[in-house]
Each structure stands twice: as structure tokens, then as C-alpha cells.
N, C-alpha and C positions, 0 to 999 in steps of 0.2 A: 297817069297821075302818080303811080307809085313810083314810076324810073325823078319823077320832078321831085316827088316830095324825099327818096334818098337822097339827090342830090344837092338838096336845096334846106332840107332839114327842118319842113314846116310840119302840124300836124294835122294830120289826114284823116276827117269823119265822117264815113258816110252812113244815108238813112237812109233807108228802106221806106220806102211810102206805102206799099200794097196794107189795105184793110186799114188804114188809118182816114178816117173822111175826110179829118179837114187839110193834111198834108197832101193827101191825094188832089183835094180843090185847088187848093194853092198853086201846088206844083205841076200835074199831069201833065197839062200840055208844054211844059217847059225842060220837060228831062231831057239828055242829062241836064242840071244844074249847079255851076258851083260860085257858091258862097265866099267871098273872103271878109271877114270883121263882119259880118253879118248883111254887107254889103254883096248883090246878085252880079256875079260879074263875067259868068258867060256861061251862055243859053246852047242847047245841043251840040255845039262845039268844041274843046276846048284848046285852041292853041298851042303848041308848047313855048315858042317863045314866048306868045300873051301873060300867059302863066308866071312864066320865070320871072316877068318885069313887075307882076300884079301882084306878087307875092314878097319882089323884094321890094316895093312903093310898100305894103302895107307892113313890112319889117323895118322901117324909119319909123 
């Protein structure tokens, strides 16, 4: 994520879920997770081409 997000210049937040309940409910069984616009957009996985297209779609 970090080699995409240098190169690609978006920004990068991640969160910690341990000892939080309700993040932990939400999330757990979905780690990794990553978010673009608030939008869930890949589950244990994350592509790098996926990435690179998912981020420039969500930079239009």
C-alpha cells in the first residue's frame, strides 16, 4: 500500500481495530480491509493493479 500510495499520491489511514468493540464487529472478519470514499473496496486482498484503477476512478 505504501509503494501505491507514493506513487500514486493518495492518502493513506490506517486503523487499528484491536480493543475497539464496535470496529472490531464490523471489521474482524474482513481484515485486511481497504476503504476508498468510504466505499469497502477490497476484502483480504489487495490488488496492485486493482488499487491503482480504484483510486484513480475515485480521483475523477
Amino acid at each position: 500500500m505504501e509503494v501505491a500510495r507514493d506513487e500514486l499520491g493518495f492518502e493513506l489511514r490506517e486503523v487499528l481495530i484491536d480493543g475497539d468493540p464496535v470496529l472490531e464487529a464490523a471489521y474482524r472478519e474482513w481484515i485486511p480491509v481497504v476503504e476508498i470514499d468510504g466505499e469497502r473496496r477490497f476484502t483480504y486482498f489487495v490488488h496492485p493493479d486493482g488499487l491503482r484503477w480504484a483510486v484513480a476512478q475515485a480521483a475523477r
